[in-house]
C-alpha positions, 0 to 999 in steps of 0.5 A: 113503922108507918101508919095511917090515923083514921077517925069518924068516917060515919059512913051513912051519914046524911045532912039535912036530909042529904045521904053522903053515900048515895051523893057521893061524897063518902064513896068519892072519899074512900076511893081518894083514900085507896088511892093514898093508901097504895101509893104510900102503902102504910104498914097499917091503918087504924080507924079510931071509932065511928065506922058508921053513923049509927049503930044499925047501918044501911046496906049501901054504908056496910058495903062502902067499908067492905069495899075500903078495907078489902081493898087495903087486905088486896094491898097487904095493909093490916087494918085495926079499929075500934067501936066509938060511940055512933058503932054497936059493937056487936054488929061491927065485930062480927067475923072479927075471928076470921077477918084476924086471919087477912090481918084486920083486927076489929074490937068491937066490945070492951073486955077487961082485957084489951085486944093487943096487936104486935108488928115488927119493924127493924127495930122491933115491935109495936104493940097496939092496944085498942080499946073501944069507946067505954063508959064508966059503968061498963068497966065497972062491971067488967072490972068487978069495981063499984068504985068506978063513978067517971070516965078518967077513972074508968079508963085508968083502971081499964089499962092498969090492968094491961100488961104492957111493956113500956119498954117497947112502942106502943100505940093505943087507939081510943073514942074518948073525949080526951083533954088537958088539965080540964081544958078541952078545944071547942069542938063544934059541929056535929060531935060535941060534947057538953058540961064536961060529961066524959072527960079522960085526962092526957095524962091517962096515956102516959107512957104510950108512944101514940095515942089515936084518937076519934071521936071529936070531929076537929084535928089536933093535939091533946097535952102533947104532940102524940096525943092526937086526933085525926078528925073526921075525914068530912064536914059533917057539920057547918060548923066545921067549915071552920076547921083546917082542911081535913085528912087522915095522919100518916104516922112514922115511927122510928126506934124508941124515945125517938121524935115521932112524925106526923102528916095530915093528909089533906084528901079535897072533899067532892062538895066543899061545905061554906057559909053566905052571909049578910042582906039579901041583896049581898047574899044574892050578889055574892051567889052570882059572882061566885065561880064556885059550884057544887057546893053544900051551902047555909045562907044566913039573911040579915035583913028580912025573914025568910018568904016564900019568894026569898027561899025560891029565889035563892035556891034557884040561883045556887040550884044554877051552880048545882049547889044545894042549899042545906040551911037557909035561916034568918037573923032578922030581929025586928020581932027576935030571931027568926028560924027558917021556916023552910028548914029541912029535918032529915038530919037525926038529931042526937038526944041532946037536941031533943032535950035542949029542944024541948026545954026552950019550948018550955022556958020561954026560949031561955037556954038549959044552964050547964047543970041542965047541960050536963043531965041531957049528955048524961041520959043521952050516953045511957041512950047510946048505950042501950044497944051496948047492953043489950037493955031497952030504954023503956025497961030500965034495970035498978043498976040504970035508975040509981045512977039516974037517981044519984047523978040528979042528987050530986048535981040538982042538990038545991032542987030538981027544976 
């Protein structure tokens, strides 16, 4: 059994104001992938959560996954997804009974019993389990179980309740942020988690072959080599250029308790994403003699602050190897630190960053502690989830605001700021 481990394409993404789908880079991905997908041709694909960047997708983001995944039905590959966190699955499932019938299987929404996909090899079936992104007081509902207060708890109870035979390979495909022993790689970028909220143990999938994991950006393994992240297929952040190269994992699979073999498979992005540093004169110097073009840059200024003269100045090189820069901030401290007063604001923040935003304007630009941390993730999940439970942030039910209420007294005991 071979497949392909996909993961965050976030398709309708834009950076710093810049559309990846109308520059082409999401469009110019999809078709590098088709390409590997029909010279491979996998016995499936599976996309780990975040199809879209947002949960009201653009036209032009709908029509690109149509596009991949009618390709892979023309190429007679099954497809099996989830909803992450960025997806409202409502809108992603819809059709999900007919589209079942040209083997592409979408759970879209968590049910207290998990959609469950058999295929066969020549040594019998693989079930595949997939469980879209969940948070605790959605499980607790579906699973009629006030006691269900975190994510590890609630992801536990959920597969309890699955009738899985361990005796055969499965496969679960999930959108958690999954760690080992309280320990998570730092994720950066533009998917990141903070304060611990959302935390599911490895150990949760014990007993399953493969687990396929999205929702942090980087690619690596969690507790053991099967737990895995496949990354997301772009840099969709600047901090992400510190990562490996990026690719989906192909996924091969032989008989039970047999090693499992994994591949990254490194697709060359259209605009490779990179940072310049240093004095104006070096950034200017290093613009130069650079044989790179099309690039995505963040220019970083050491030595003065950001005039009208410097931004024109470096934008009109870079413009010359058509590259765009995206960021171009200062670290110049004579008076403190500097921000790019020319820094673009088309990107959407997540609420996090508003919080985190706003609590500097009002401390004097001291940063949140990680109690602070953890409430802006907390009201940032309940944020995401509105779509999920159909309930409107500005009308919250009584369910909402005891957990608001008992989230501030567990964790601002000594006071609320």
């Amino acid at each position: 059994m071979r497949f392909i481990h996909l993961a965050d394409l976030h398709f309708g993404k834009s950076i710093h104001g810049v559309s990846l789908i109308d520059n082409q880079d999401q469009v110019v991905w999809v078709e590098r992938f088709l390409k590997i997908a029909q010279e491979i041709r996998p016995d499936a694909v599976v996309i780990a959560g975040d199809v879209y960047d947002r949960s009201a997708p653009s036209g032009e983001a709908v029509a690109l996954f149509d596009r991949m995944i009618t390709r892979l039905e023309q190429l007679e590959i099954s497809v099996l997804l989830i909803a992450g966190n960025h997806d409202s699955g409502q809108r992603l499932s819809f059709a999900g009974g007919i589209l079942a019938k040209q083997n592409i299987y979408i759970a879209g929404t968590m049910e207290k019993k998990l959609m469950h996909v058999e295929k066969k090899d020549e040594f019998g079936t693989v079930n595949f389990w997939l469980m879209p992104y969940l948070f605790p007081a959605l499980v607790a509902d579906r699973l009629e179980d006030e006691s269900i207060r975190d994510y590890d708890m609630a992801v536990r109870h959920l597969l309890q309740e699955q009738e899985i035979d361990f005796s055969q390979r499965n496969v679960l495909v999930a959108h958690q942020n999954v760690v080992a022993d309280g320990r998570t790689v730092e994720p950066g970028g533009s998917e990141s988690m903070v304060g611990g909220v959302g935390q599911v143990d490895f150990t949760a999938f014990d007993g399953f072959d493969y687990v396929a994991l999205g929702h942090i950006h980087s690619s690596y393994h969690v507790g053991r080599n099967t737990v895995r992240y496949a990354g997301s297929p772009l840099c969709y952040h600047f901090d992400e250029i510190k990562q490996p190269q990026k690719g989906p994992v192909l996924v091969s699979m032989g008989e039970k308790n047999k090693e499992i073999h994994m591949e990254t498979l490194v697709i060359e992005p259209l605009h490779k994403m990179r940072e310049i540093k240093g004095s104006y004169a070096g950034v200017k110097e290093e613009i130069e003699k650079q044989r790179s073009t099309e690039e995505y840059l963040r220019v970083v200024i050491t030595d003065q602050r950001i005039s009208p003269e410097i931004s024109e100045s470096v934008r009109n090189l870079c413009r010359s190897r058509n590259s765009i820069v995206m960021e171009l901030v200062s670290e110049y401290r004579e008076y403190g630190d500097v921000s790019d007063v020319e820094k673009r604001t088309g990107e959407k923040k997540s609420v996090e960053e508003y919080f985190e935003e706003l609590y500097k304007q009002r401390n004097h630009e001291n940063e949140p502690d990680e109690k602070d941390q953890k409430l802006f993730a907390f009201v940032g999940e309940q944020v995401r989830h509105a779509d999920e439970t159909e309930k409107q942030c500005s009308e919250p039910d009584e369910g909402e605001v005891d957990r608001l209420l008992a989230f501030i007294m567990e964790n601002y005991a000594g006071g609320v700021k």
